[in-house]
N, C-alpha and C positions, 0 to 999 in steps of 0.2 A: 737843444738847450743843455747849458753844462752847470753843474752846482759846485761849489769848495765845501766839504764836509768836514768836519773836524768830530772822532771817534779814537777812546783809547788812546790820548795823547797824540795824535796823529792825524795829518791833513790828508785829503783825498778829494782829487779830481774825476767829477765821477757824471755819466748823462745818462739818459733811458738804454737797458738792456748790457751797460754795460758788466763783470762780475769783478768784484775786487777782494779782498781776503786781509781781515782786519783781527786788534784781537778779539777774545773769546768773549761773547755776549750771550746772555740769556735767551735760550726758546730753542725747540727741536728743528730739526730740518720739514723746510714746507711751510712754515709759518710765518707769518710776513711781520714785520720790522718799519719803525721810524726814524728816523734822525732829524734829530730838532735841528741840531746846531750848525747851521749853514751859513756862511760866512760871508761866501761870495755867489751870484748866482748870475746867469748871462745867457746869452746866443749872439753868435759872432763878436762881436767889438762893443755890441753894449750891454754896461750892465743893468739890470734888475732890482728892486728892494726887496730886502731878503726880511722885511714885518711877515711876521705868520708862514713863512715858506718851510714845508719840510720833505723831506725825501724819504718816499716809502721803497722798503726792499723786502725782498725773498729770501729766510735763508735755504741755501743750497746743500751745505755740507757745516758740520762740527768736526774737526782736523785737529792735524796735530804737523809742525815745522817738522823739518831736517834734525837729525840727532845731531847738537854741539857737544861734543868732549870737552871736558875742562881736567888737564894734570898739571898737578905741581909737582913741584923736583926741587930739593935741596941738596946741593953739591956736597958730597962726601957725610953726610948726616942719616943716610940711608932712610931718607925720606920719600917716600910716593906717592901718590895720590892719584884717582884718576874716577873721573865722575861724567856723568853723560845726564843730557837734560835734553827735555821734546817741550815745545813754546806748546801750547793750546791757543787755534785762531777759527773765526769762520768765515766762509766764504759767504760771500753776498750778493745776490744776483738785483739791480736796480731798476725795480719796475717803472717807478715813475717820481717825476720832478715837479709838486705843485702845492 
C-alpha cells in the first residue's frame, strides 16, 4: 500500500519501511510521528478514501543538507560577498500506512 503525503510544502510518495528526508519537524530521533495530510492513498491501481487515514513514522536522524554558497559580485564596485547556508531536514523512517 502507497500513501501521497503532503509535509513542509512538499508531496511525498511514500509506503511501509520506506525512509524519506523532509523538512525539519519537531521531536528527537526515535520518537515516532504522524502525518495527517494524506492526499492520495492506494495499492496497485486502486485507490482508497483517505476519511481518517494517517501515516505514522519514526524519526531517524535531525540533519542538516549540503552547504549552498551564495556570492555576489558587482563588476568594478569592489563588491563581494559570499555567504554559505546548511537547510535543517529530518529523515523519516515510515512505519505504517493506516
Amino acid at each position: 500500500m502507497f500513501a501521497i503525503v503532503r509535509t513542509g510544502g512538499k508531496q511525498y510518495r511514500v509506503a511501509a519501511g520506506d525512509k524519506i528526508v523532509v523538512e525539519k519537524l519537531d521531536g528527537e530521533a526515535g520518537s515516532t510521528i504522524t502525518l495527517g495530510d494524506v492526499l492520495l492513498a492506494g495499492e496497485g491501481g486502486d485507490f482508497k478514501s483517505t476519511d481518517g487515514l494517517t501515516v505514522s513514522a519514526e524519526i531517524v536522524a535531525q540533519a542538516k543538507a549540503e552547504k549552498v554558497i551564495v556570492f555576489k559580485k558587482r563588476r568594478r564596485h569592489n563588491y563581494r560577498r559570499k555567504n554559505g547556508h546548511r537547510q535543517n531536514h529530518t529523515i523519516l523512517k515510515i512505519t505504517a500506512i493506516g
